[in-house]
N, C-alpha and C positions, 0 to 999 in steps of 0.2 A: 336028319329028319326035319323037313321044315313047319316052322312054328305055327301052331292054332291059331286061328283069329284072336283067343282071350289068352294066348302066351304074348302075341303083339300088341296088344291092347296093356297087358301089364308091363313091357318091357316101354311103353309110350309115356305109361302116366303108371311110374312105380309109389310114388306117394300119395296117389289114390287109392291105386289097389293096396295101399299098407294099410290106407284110414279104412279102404270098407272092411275088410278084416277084422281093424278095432272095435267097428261100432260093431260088427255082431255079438263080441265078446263081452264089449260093455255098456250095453244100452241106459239108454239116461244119460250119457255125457254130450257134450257137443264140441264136437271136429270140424278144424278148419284150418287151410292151409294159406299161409302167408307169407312171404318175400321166401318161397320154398320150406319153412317151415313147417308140421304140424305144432296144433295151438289147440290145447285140449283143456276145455271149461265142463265144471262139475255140475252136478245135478241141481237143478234151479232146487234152494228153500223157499217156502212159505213166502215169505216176506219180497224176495225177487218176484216171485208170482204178482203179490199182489198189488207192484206198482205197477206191473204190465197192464194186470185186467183196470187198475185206474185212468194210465193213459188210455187204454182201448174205448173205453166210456167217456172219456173227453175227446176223442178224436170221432167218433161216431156222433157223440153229441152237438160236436161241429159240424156234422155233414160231410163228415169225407168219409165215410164209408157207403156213398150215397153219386150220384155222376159220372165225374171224373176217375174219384181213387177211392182204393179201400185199402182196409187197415188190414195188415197179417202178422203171426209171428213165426218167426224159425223158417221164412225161407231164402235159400242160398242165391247170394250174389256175386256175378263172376269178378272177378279182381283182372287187371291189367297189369297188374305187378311180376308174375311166373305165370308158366306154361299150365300151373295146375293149379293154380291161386284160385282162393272164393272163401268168402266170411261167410256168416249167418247170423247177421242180424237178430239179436232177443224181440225186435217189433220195429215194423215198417212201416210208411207211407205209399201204396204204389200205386203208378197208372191201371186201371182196369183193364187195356190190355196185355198183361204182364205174358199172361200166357203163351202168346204169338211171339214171344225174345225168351224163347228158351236157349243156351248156350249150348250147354253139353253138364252133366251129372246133376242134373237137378239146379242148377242154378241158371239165373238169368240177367240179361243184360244191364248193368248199372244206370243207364240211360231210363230205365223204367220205375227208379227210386227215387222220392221226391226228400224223405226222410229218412235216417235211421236210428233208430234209437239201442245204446245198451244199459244194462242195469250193474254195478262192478260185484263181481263175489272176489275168492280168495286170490285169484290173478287180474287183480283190479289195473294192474300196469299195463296189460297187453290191450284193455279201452281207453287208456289215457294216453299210450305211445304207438305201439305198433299199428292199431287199427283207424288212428288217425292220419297217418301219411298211406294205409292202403286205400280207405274212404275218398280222402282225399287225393289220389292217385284217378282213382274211379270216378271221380268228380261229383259224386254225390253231393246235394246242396247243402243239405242240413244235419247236419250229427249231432245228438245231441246225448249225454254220458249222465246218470244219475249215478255218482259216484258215494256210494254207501261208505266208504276206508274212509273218505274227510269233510262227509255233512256237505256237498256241494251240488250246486246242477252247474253240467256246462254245455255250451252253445254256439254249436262251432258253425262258422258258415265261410261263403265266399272262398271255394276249393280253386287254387291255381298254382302251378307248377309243385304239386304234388302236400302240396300245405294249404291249410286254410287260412288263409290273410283275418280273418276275426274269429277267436277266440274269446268270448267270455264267461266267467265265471262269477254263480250266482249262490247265496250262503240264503240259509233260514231267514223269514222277512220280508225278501222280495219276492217280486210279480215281475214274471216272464212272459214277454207273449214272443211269439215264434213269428218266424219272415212271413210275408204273405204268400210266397215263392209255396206253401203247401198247398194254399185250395184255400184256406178259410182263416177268420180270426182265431187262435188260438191260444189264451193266457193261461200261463201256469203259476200256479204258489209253489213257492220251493216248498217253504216249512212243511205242508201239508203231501208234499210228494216224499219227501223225507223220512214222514211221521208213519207214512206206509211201509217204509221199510226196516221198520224198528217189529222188534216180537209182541205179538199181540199177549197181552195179558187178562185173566178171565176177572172179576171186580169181587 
C-alpha cells in the first residue's frame, strides 16, 4: 500500500514527528533538536521570566524593537548542524523581515538573527556547551548566556568555523555593553541582571 503524504513526511523527519508528539503531551516544556539530538528544557520559573521581560525593556528601550529589529521570545531557529536541527532561543534580536526566511516547522533562517540570548535552568550545560558550537555553526553573532548555576554573564561573539573566537565572561560588578553589530548601544550590569534571577521575597 503506498504511503500517505504524512506517512512520508514522518518517515523524512522522524525526530520531528517524535518532538510534535511530545509537545502535545507535555506543553510548557521546550523542544529542540540538536546535532540530532532531542534537548528538552522545563517550564520557565518566575525568576527565568523575569530576566527575560528585563532584557526586553532594555532592548526596546534601546530602539531595537523600533526600524530595523525587534525583540521576540521562543522563536525557532533553523540550525545547519542536521537535517532536522533547530534551537529556540529564550529571546532574540531579529531583522523585521524575519517573516519572509521562513525555513520549514516554524523556524527560520539564522541569517535573520542578530542576537540570541538564554537564561540556564536545570540543564544549564546544554547553554554553555551544546548550543554554543550549534549557534555558532549558524553563525549567529552574538550569544549571550545568563548563566544562573555560577553568578555569571557570558558574551560570546566572532562565530567561525563553528566556534566563537571570543568568549567572555562577566561576574557581579561589571558593566557590559554589547557589539554594536545589534542595532544600538546597549550596556548591561551583570549584578543587577543576576539579582533578577534570585526569588523574590515579600518585606
Amino acid at each position: 500500500m503506498p504511503a500517505t503524504s504524512g506517512d512520508q513526511r514522518h518517515n523524512e523527519r522522524p525526530l520531528t514527528a517524535w518532538v510534535n508528539h511530545l509537545e502535545d503531551r507535555c506543553p510548557g516544556c521546550r523542544f529542540e533538536i540538536i546535532e540530532g539530538q532531542i534537548l528538552v528544557s522545563p517550564l520557565r520559573d518566575g525568576t527565568h521570566s523575569h530576566i527575560l521581560t528585563d532584557f526586553m525593556v532594555t532592548f526596546i528601550a534601546a530602539g531595537l524593537a523600533d526600524g530595523d529589529t525587534e525583540v521576540v521570545q521562543g522563536i525557532g531557529l533553523w540550525l545547519p548542524t542536521g537535517v532536522e536541527d533547530y534551537a529556540v532561543p529564550d529571546l532574540s534580536l531579529v531583522n523585521t523581515d524575519i517573516d519572509r526566511h521562513l525555513v520549514e516547522n516554524n523556524c527560520y533562517d539564522p541569517a535573520c538573527f542578530r542576537l540570541v540570548l538564554e537564561v540556564t535552568s536545570e540543564n544549564w550545560a546544554a547553554d554553555l556547551r551544546t548550543k554554543v558550537a550549534a549557534y555558532a555553526e549558524a553563525k549567529v553573532p552574538v550569544y549571550v548566556v545568563v548563566d544562573r548555576e555560577h553568578q555569571r554573564l557570558h558574551v560570546l561573539t566572532d562565530p567561525a568555523g563553528g566556534k566563537y573566537a571570543t568568549h567572555r565572561t562577566h561576574s557581579p560588578g561589571q558593566q557590559v555593553t554589547l557589539p554594536d553589530s545589534i542595532g544600538a548601544k546597549v550596556t548591561l550590569d551583570v549584578t543587577e541582571i543576576l539579582r533578577a534571577g534570585q526569588p523574590r521575597t515579600s518585606d
